[in-house]
PDB file of N, CA, C and O in Angstrom:
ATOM      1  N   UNK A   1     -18.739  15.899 -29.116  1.00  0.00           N
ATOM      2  CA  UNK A   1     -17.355  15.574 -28.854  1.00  0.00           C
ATOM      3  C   UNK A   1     -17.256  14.091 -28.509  1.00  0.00           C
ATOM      4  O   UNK A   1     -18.211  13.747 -27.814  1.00  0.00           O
ATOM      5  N   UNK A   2     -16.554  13.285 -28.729  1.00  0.00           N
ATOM      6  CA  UNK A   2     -16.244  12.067 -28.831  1.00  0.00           C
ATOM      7  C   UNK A   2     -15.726  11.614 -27.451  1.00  0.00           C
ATOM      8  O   UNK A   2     -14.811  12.373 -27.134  1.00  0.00           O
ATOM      9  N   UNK A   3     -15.980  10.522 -26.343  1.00  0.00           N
ATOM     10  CA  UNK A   3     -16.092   9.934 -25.819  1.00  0.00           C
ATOM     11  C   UNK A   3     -14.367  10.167 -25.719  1.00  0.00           C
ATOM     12  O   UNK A   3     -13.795   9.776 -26.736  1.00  0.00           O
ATOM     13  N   UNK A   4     -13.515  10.705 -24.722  1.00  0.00           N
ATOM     14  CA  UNK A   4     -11.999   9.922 -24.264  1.00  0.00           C
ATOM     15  C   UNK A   4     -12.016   8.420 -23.566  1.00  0.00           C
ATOM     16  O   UNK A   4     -12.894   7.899 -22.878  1.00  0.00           O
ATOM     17  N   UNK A   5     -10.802   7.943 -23.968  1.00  0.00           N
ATOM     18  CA  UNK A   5     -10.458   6.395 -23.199  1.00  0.00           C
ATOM     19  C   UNK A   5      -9.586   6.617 -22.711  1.00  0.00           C
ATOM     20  O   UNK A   5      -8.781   7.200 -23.437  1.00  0.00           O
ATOM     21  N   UNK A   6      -9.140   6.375 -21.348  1.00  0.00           N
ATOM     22  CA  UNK A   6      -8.315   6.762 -20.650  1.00  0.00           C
ATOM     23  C   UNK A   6      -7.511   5.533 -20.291  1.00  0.00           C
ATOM     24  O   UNK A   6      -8.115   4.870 -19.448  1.00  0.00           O
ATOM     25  N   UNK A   7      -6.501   5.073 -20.602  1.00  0.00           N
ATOM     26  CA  UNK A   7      -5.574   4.443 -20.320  1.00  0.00           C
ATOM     27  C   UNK A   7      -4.572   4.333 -19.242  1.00  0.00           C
ATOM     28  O   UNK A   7      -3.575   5.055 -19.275  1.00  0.00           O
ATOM     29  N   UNK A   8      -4.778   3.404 -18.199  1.00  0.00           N
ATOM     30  CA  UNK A   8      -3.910   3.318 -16.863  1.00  0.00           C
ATOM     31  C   UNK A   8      -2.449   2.745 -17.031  1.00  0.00           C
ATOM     32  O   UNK A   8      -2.082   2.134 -18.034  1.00  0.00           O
ATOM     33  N   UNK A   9      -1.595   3.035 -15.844  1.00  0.00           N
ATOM     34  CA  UNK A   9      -0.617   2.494 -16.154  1.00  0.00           C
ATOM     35  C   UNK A   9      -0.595   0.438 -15.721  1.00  0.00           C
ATOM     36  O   UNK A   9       0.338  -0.315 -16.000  1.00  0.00           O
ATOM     37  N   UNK A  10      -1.707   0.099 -15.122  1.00  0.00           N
ATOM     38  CA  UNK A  10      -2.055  -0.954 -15.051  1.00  0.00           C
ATOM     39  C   UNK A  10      -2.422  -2.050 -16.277  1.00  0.00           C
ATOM     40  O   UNK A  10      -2.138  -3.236 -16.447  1.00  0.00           O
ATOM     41  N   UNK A  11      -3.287  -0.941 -17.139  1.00  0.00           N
ATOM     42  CA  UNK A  11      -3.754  -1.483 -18.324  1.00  0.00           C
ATOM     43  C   UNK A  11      -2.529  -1.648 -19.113  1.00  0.00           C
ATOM     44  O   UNK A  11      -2.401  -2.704 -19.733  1.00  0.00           O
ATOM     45  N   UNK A  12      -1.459  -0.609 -19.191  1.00  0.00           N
ATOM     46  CA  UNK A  12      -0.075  -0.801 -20.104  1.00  0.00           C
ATOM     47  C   UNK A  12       0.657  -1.904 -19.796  1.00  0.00           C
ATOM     48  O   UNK A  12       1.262  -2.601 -20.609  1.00  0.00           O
ATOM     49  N   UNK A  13       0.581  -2.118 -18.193  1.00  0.00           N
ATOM     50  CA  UNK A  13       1.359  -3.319 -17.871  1.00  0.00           C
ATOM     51  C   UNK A  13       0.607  -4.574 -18.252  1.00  0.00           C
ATOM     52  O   UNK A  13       1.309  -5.532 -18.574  1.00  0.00           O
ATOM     53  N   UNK A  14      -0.678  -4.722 -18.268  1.00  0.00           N
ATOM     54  CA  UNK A  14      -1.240  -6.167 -18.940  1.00  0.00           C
ATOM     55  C   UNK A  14      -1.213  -6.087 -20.013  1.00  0.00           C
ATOM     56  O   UNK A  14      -1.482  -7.065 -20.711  1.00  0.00           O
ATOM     57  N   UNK A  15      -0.853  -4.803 -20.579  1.00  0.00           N
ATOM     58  CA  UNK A  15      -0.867  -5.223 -22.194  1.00  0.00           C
ATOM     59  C   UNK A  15       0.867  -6.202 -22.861  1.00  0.00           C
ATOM     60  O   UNK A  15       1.255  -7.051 -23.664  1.00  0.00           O
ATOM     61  N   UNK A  16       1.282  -5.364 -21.905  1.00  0.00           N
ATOM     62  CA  UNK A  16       3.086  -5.798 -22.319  1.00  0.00           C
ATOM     63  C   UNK A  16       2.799  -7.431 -21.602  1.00  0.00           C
ATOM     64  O   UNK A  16       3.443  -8.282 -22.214  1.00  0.00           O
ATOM     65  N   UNK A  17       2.264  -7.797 -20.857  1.00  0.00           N
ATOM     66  CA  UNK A  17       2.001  -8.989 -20.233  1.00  0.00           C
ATOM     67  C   UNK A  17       1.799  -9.819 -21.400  1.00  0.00           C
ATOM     68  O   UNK A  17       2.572 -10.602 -21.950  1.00  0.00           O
ATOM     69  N   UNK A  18       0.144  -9.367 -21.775  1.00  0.00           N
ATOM     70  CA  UNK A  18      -0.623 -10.271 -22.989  1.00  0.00           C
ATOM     71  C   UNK A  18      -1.355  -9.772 -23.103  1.00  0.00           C
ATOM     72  O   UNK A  18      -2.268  -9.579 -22.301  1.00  0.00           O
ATOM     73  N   UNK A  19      -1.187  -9.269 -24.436  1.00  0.00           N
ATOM     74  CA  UNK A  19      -1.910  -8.248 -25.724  1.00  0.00           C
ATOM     75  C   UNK A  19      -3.163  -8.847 -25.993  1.00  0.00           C
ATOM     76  O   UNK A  19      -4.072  -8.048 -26.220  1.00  0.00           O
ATOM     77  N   UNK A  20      -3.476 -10.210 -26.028  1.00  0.00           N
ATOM     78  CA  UNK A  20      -4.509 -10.637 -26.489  1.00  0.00           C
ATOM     79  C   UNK A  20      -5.575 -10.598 -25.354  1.00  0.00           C
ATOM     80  O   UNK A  20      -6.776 -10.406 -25.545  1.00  0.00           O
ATOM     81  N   UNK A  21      -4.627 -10.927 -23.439  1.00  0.00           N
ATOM     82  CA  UNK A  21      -6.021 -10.447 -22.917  1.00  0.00           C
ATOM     83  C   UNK A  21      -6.255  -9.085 -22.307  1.00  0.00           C
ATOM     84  O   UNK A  21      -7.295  -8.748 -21.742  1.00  0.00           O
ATOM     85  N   UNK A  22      -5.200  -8.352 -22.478  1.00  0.00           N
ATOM     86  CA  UNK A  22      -5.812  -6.921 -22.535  1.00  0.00           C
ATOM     87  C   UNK A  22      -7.033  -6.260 -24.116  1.00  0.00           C
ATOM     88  O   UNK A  22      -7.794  -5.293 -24.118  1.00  0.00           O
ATOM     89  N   UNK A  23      -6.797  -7.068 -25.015  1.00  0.00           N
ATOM     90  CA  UNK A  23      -7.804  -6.597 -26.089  1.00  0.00           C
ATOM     91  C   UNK A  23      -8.965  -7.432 -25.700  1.00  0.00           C
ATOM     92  O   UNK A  23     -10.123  -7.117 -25.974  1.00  0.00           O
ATOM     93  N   UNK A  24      -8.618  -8.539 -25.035  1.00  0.00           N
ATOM     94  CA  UNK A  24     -10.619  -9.271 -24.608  1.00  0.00           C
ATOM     95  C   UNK A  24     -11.033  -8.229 -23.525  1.00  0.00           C
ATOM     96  O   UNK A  24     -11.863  -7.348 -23.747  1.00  0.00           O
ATOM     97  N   UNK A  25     -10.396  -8.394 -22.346  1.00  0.00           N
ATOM     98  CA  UNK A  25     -11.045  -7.468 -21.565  1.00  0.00           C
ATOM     99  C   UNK A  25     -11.457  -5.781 -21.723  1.00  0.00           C
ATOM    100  O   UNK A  25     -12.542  -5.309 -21.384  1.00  0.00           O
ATOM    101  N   UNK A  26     -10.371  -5.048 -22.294  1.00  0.00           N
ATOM    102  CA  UNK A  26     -11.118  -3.685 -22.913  1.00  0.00           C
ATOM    103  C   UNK A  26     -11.902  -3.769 -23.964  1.00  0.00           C
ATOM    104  O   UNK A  26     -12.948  -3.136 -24.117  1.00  0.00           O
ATOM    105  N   UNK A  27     -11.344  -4.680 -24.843  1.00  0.00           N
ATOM    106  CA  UNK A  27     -12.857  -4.280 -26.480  1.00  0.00           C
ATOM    107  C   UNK A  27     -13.932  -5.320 -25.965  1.00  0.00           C
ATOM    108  O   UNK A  27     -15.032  -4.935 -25.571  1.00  0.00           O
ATOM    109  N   UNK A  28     -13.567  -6.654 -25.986  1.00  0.00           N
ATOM    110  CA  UNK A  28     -14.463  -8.013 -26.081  1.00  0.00           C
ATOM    111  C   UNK A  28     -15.319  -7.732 -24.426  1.00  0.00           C
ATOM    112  O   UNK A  28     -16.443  -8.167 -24.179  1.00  0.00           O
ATOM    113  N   UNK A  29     -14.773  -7.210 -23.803  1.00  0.00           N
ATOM    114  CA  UNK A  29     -15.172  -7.270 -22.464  1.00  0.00           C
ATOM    115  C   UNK A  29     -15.705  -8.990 -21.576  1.00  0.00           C
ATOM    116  O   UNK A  29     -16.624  -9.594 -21.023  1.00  0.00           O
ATOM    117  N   UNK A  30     -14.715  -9.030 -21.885  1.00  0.00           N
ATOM    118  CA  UNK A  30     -14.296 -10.848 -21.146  1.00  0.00           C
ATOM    119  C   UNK A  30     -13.594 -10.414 -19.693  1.00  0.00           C
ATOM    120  O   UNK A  30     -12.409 -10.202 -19.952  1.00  0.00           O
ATOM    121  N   UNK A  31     -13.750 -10.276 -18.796  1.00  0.00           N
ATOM    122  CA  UNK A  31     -13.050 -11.170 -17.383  1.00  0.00           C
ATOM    123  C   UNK A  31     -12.326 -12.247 -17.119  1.00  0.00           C
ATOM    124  O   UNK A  31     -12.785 -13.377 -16.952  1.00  0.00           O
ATOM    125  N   UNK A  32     -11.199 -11.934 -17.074  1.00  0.00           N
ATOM    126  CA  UNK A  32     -10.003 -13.193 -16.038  1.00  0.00           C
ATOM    127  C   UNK A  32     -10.376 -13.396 -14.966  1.00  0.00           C
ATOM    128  O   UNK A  32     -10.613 -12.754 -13.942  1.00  0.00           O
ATOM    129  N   UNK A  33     -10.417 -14.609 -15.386  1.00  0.00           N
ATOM    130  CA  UNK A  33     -11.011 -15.789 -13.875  1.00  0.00           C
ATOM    131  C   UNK A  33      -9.750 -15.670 -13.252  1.00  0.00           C
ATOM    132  O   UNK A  33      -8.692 -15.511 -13.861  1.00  0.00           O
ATOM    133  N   UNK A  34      -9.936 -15.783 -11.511  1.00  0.00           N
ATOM    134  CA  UNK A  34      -9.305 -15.907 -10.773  1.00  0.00           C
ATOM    135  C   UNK A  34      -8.651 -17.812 -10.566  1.00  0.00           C
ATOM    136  O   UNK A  34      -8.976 -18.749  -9.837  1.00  0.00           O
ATOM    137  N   UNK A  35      -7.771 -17.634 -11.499  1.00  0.00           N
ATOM    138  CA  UNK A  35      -6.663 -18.701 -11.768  1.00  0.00           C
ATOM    139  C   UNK A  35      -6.112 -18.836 -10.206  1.00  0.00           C
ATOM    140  O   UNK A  35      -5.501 -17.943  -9.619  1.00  0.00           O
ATOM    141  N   UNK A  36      -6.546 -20.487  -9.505  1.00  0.00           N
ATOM    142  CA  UNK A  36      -6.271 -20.544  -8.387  1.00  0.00           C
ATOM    143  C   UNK A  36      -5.950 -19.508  -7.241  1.00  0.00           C
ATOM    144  O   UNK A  36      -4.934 -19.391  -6.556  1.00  0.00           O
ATOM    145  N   UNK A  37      -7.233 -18.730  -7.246  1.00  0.00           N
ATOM    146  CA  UNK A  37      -7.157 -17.822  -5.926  1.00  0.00           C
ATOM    147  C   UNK A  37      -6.051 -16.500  -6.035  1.00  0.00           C
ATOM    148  O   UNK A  37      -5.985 -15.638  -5.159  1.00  0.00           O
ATOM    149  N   UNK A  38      -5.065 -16.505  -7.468  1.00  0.00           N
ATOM    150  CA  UNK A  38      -4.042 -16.146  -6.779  1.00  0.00           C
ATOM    151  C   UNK A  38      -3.824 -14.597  -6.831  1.00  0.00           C
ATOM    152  O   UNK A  38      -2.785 -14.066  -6.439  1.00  0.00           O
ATOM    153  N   UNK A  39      -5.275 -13.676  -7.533  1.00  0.00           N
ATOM    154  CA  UNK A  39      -5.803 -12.927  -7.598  1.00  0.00           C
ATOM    155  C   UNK A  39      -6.597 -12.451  -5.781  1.00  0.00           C
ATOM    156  O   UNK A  39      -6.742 -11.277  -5.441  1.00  0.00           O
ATOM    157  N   UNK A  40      -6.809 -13.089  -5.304  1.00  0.00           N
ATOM    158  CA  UNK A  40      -7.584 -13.445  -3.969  1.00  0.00           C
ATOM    159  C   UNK A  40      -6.265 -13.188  -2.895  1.00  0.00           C
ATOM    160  O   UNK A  40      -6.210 -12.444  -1.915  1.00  0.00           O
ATOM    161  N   UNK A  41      -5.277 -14.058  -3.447  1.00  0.00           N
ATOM    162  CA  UNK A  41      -4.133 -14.187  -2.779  1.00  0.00           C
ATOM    163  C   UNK A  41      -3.364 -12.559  -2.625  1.00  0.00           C
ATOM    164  O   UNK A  41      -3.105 -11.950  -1.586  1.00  0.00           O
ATOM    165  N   UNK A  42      -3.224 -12.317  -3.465  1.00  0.00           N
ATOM    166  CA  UNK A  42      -2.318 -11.006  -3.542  1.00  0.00           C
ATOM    167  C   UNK A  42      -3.538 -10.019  -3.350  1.00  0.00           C
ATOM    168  O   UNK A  42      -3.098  -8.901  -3.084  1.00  0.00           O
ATOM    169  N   UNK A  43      -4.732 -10.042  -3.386  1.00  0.00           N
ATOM    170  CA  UNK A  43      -5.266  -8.661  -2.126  1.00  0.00           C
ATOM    171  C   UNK A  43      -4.558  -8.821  -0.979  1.00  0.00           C
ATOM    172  O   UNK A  43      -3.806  -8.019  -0.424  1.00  0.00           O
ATOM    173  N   UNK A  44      -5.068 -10.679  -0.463  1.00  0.00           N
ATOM    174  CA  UNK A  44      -5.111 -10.787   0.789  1.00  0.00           C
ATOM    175  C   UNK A  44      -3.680 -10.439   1.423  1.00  0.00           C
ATOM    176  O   UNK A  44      -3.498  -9.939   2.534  1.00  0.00           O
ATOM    177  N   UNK A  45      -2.768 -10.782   0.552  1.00  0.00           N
ATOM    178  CA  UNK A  45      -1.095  -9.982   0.765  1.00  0.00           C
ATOM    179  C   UNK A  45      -0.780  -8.508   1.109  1.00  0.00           C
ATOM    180  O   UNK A  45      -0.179  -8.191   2.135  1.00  0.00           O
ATOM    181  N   UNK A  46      -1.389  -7.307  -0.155  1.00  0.00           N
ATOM    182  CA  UNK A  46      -1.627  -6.460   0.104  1.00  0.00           C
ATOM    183  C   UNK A  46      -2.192  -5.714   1.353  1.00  0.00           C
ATOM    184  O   UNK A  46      -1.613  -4.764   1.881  1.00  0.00           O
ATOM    185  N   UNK A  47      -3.363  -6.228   1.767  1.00  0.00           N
ATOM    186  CA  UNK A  47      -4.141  -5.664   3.314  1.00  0.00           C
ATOM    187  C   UNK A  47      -3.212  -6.210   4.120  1.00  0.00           C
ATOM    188  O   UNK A  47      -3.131  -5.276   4.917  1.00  0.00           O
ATOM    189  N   UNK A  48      -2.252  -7.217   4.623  1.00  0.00           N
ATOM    190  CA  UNK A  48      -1.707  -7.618   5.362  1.00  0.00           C
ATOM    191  C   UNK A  48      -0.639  -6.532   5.284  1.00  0.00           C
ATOM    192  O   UNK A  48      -0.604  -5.699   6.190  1.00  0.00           O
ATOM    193  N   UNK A  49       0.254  -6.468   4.257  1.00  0.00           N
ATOM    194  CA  UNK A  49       1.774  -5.268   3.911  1.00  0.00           C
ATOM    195  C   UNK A  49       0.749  -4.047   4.665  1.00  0.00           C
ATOM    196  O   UNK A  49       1.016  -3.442   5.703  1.00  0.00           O
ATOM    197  N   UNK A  50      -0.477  -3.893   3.819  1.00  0.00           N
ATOM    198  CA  UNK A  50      -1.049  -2.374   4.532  1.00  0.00           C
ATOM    199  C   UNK A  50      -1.093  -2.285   5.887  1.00  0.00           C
ATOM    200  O   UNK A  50      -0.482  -1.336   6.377  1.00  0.00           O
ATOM    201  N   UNK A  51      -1.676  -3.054   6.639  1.00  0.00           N
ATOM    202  CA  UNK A  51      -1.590  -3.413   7.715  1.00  0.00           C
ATOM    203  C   UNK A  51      -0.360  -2.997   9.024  1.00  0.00           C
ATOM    204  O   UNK A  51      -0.406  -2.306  10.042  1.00  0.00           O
ATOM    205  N   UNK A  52       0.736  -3.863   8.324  1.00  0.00           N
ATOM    206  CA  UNK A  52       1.938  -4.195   9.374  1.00  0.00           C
ATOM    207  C   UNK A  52       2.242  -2.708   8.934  1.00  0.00           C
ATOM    208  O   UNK A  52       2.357  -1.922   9.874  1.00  0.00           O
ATOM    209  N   UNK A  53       2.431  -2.052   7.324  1.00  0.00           N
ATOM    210  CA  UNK A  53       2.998  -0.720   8.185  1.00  0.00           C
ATOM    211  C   UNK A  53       2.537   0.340   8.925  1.00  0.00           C
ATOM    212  O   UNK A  53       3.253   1.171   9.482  1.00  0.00           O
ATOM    213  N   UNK A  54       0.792   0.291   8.929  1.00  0.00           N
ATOM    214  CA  UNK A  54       0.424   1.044  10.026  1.00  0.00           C
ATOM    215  C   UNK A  54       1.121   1.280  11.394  1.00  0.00           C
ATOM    216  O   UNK A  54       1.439   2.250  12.081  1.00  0.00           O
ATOM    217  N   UNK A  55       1.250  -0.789  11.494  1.00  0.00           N
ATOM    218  CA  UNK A  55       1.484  -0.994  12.767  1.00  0.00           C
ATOM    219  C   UNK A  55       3.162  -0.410  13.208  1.00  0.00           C
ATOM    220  O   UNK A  55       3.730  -0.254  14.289  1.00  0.00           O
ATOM    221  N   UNK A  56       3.556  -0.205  11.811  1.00  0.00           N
ATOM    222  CA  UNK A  56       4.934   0.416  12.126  1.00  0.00           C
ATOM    223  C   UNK A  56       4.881   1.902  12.425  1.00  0.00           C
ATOM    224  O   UNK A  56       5.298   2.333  13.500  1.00  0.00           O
ATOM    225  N   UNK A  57       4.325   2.766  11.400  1.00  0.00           N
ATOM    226  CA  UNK A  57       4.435   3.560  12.135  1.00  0.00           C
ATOM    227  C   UNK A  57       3.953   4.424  12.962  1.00  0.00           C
ATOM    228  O   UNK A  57       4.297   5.598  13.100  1.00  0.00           O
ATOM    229  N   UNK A  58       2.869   3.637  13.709  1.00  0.00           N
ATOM    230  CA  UNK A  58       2.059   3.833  15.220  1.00  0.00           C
ATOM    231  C   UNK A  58       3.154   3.509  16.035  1.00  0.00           C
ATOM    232  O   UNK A  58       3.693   4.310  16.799  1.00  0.00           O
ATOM    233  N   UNK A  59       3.430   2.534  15.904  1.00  0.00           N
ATOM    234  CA  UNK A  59       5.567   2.262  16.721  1.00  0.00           C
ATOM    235  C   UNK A  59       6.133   3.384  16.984  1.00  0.00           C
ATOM    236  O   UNK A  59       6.250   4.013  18.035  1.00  0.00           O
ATOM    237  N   UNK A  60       6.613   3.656  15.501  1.00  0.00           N
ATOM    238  CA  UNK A  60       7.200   4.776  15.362  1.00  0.00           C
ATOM    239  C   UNK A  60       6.767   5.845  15.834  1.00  0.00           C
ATOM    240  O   UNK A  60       7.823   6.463  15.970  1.00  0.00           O
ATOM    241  N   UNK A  61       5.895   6.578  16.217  1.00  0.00           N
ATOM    242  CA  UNK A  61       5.529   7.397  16.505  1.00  0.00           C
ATOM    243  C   UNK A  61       5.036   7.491  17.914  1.00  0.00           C
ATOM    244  O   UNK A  61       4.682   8.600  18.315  1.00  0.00           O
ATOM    245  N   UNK A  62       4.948   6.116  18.978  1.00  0.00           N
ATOM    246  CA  UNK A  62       4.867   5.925  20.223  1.00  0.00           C
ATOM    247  C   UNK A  62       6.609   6.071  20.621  1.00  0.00           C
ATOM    248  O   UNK A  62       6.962   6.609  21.670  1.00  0.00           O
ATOM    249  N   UNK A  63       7.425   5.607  19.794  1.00  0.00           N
ATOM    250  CA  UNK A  63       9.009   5.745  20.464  1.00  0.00           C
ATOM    251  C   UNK A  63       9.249   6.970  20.073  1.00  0.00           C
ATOM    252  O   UNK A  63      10.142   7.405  20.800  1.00  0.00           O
ATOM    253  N   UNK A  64       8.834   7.970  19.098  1.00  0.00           N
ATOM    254  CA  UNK A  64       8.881   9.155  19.207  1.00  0.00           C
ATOM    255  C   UNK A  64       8.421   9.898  20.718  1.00  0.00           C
ATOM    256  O   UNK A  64       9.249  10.677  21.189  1.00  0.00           O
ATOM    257  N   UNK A  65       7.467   9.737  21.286  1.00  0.00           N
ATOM    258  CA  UNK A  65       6.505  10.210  22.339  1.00  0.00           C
ATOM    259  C   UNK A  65       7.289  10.179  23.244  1.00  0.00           C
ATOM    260  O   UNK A  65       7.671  11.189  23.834  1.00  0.00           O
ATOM    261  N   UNK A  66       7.826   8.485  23.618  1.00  0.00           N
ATOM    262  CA  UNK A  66       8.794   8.327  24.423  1.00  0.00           C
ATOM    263  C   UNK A  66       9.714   8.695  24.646  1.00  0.00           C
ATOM    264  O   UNK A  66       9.963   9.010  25.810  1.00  0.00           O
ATOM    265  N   UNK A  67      10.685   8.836  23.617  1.00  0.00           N
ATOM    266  CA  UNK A  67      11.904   9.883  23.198  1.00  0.00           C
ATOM    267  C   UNK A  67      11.729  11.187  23.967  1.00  0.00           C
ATOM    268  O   UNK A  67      12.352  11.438  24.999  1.00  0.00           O
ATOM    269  N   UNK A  68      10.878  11.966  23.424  1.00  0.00           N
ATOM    270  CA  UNK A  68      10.336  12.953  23.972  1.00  0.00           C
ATOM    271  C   UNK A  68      10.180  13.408  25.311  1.00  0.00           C
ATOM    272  O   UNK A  68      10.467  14.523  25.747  1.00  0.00           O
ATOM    273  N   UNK A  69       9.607  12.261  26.034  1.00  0.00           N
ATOM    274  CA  UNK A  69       9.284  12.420  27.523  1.00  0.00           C
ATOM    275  C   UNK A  69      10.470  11.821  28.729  1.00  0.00           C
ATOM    276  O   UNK A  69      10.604  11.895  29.951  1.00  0.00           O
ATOM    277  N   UNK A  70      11.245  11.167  27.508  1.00  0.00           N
ATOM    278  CA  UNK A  70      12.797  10.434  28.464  1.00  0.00           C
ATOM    279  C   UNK A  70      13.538  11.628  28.517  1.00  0.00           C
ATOM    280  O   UNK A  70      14.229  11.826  29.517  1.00  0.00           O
ATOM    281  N   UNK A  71      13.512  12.486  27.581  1.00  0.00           N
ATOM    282  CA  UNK A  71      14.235  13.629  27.314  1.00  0.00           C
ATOM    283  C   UNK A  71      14.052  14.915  28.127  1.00  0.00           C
ATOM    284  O   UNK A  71      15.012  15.534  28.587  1.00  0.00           O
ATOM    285  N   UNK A  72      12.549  15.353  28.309  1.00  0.00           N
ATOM    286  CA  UNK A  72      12.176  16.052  29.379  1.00  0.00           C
ATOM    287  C   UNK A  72      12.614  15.478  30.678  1.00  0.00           C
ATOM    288  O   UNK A  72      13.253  16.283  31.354  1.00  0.00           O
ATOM    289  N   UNK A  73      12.407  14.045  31.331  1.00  0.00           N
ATOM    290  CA  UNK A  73      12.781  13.760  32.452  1.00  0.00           C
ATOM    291  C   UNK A  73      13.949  14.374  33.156  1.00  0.00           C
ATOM    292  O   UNK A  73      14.161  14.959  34.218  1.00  0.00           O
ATOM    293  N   UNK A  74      14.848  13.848  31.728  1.00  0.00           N
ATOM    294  CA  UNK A  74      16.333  13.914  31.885  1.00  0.00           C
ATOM    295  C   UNK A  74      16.778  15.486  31.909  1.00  0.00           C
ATOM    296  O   UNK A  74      17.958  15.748  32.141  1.00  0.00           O
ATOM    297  N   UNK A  75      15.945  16.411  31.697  1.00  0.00           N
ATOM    298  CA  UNK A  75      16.712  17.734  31.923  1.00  0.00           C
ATOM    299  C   UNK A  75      15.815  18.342  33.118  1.00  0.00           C
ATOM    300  O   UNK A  75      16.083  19.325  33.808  1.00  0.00           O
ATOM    301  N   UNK A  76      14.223  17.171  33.213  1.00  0.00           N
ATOM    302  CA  UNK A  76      13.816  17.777  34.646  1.00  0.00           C
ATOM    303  C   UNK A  76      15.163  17.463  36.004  1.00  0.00           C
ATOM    304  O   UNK A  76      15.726  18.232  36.784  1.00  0.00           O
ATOM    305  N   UNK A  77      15.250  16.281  35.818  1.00  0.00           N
ATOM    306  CA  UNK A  77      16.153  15.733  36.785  1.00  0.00           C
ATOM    307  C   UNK A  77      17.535  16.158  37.127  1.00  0.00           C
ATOM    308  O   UNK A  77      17.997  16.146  38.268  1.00  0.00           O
ATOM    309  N   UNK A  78      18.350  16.648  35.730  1.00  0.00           N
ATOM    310  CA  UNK A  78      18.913  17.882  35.363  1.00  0.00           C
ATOM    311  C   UNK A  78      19.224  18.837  36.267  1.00  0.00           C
ATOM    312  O   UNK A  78      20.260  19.016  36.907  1.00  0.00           O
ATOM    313  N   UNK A  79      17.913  19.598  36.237  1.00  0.00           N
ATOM    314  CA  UNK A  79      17.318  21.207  36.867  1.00  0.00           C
ATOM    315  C   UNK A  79      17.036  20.406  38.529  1.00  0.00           C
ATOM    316  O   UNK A  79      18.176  20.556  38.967  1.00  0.00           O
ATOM    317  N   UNK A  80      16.648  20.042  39.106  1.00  0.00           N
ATOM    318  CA  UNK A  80      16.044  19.300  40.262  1.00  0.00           C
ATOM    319  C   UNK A  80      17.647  19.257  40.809  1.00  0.00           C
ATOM    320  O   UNK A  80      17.974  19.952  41.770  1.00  0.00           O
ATOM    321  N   UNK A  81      18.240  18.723  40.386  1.00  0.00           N
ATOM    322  CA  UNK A  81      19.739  17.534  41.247  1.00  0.00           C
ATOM    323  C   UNK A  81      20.938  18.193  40.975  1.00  0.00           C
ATOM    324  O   UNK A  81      21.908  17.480  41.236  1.00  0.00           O
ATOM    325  N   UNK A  82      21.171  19.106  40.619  1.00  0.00           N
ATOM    326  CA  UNK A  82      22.350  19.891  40.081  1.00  0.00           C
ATOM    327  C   UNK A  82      23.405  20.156  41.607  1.00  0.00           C
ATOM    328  O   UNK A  82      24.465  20.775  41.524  1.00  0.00           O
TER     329      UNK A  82
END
């Protein structure tokens, strides 16, 4: 049975980019040089976006907690002071 090639939707988008270096890099097997970093750049963008929304919603989910425990107070205090 013959070998499948599996085609990403990444690979479709460099092809609509430029046909000629999506055919070096899948047939010719040539590599794009990192043209001023900017390959380097947009990881380093990426881990940062990944990053901050952790940090969001660890937030989120500490003002949840809080929510939570302002809310108990408020019906301990409620029950207590009536």
């Amino acid at each position: 049975m013959p070998k499948r090639t599996v085609i990403r939707a990444s690979e479709i988008g460099a092809y609509v980019y430029c046909r000629r270096a999506w055919w070096l890099k899948r047939v010719g097997g040539f590599e794009s040089e990192d043209i001023n970093g900017r390959f380097t750049e947009g990881t380093a963008a990426h881990l940062r976006h990944g990053q901050s929304l952790r940090r969001a919603q660890l937030q989120r989910q500490i003002a949840l907690i809080l929510l939570g425990l302002g809310l108990l107070l408020l019906i301990f205090a409620f029950l207590v002071f009536r």
